[in-house]
C-alpha positions as CSV (number, residue, x, y, z in Angstrom):
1,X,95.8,92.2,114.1
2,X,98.0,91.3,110.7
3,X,100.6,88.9,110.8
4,X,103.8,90.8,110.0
5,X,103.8,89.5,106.1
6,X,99.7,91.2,106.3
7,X,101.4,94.3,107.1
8,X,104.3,94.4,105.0
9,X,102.4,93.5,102.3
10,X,99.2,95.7,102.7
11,X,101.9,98.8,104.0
12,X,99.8,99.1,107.2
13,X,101.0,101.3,110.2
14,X,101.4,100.0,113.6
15,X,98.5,99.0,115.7
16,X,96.0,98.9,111.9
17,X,93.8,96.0,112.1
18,X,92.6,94.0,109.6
19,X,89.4,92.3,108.7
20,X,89.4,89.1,107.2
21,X,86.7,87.8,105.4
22,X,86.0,83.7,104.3
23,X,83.8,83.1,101.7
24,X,82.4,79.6,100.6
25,X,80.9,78.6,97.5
26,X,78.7,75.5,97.8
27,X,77.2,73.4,94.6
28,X,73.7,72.5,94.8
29,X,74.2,69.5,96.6
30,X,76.0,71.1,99.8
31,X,80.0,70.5,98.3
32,X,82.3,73.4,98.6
33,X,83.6,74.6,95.1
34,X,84.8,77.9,96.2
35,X,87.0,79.4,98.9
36,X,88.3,83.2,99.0
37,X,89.6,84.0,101.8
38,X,90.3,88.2,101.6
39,X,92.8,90.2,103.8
40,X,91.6,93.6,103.7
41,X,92.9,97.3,105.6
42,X,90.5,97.8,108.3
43,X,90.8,101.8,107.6
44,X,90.6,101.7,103.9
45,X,86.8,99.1,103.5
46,X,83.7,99.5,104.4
47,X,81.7,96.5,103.8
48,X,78.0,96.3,103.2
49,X,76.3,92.8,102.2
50,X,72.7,92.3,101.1
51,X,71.7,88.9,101.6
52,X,68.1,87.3,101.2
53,X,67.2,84.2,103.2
């Protein structure tokens, strides 16, 4: 559930969840050199991610 900055911020009703996604960049060598960290209205995304292994 949003903290109540989340929901002021995003305008979400009562009892709307969010999802929050992390997402790390790494250089070659293993080192983070991104972070994004996205707050997002549970009711307004759908997510889809195609990742190869």
């Amino acid at each position: 559930m949003p903290s109540g900055d989340e929901a002021d911020r995003l305008c979400l009703g009562a009892g709307t969840p969010v999802i929050v996604v992390v997402r790390t960049a790494l250089a070659a060598g293993g080192r983070a050199v991104e972070v994004n960290e996205m707050v997002l209205d549970s009711a307004a995304y759908v997510l889809t991610y195609d990742v190869e292994a």
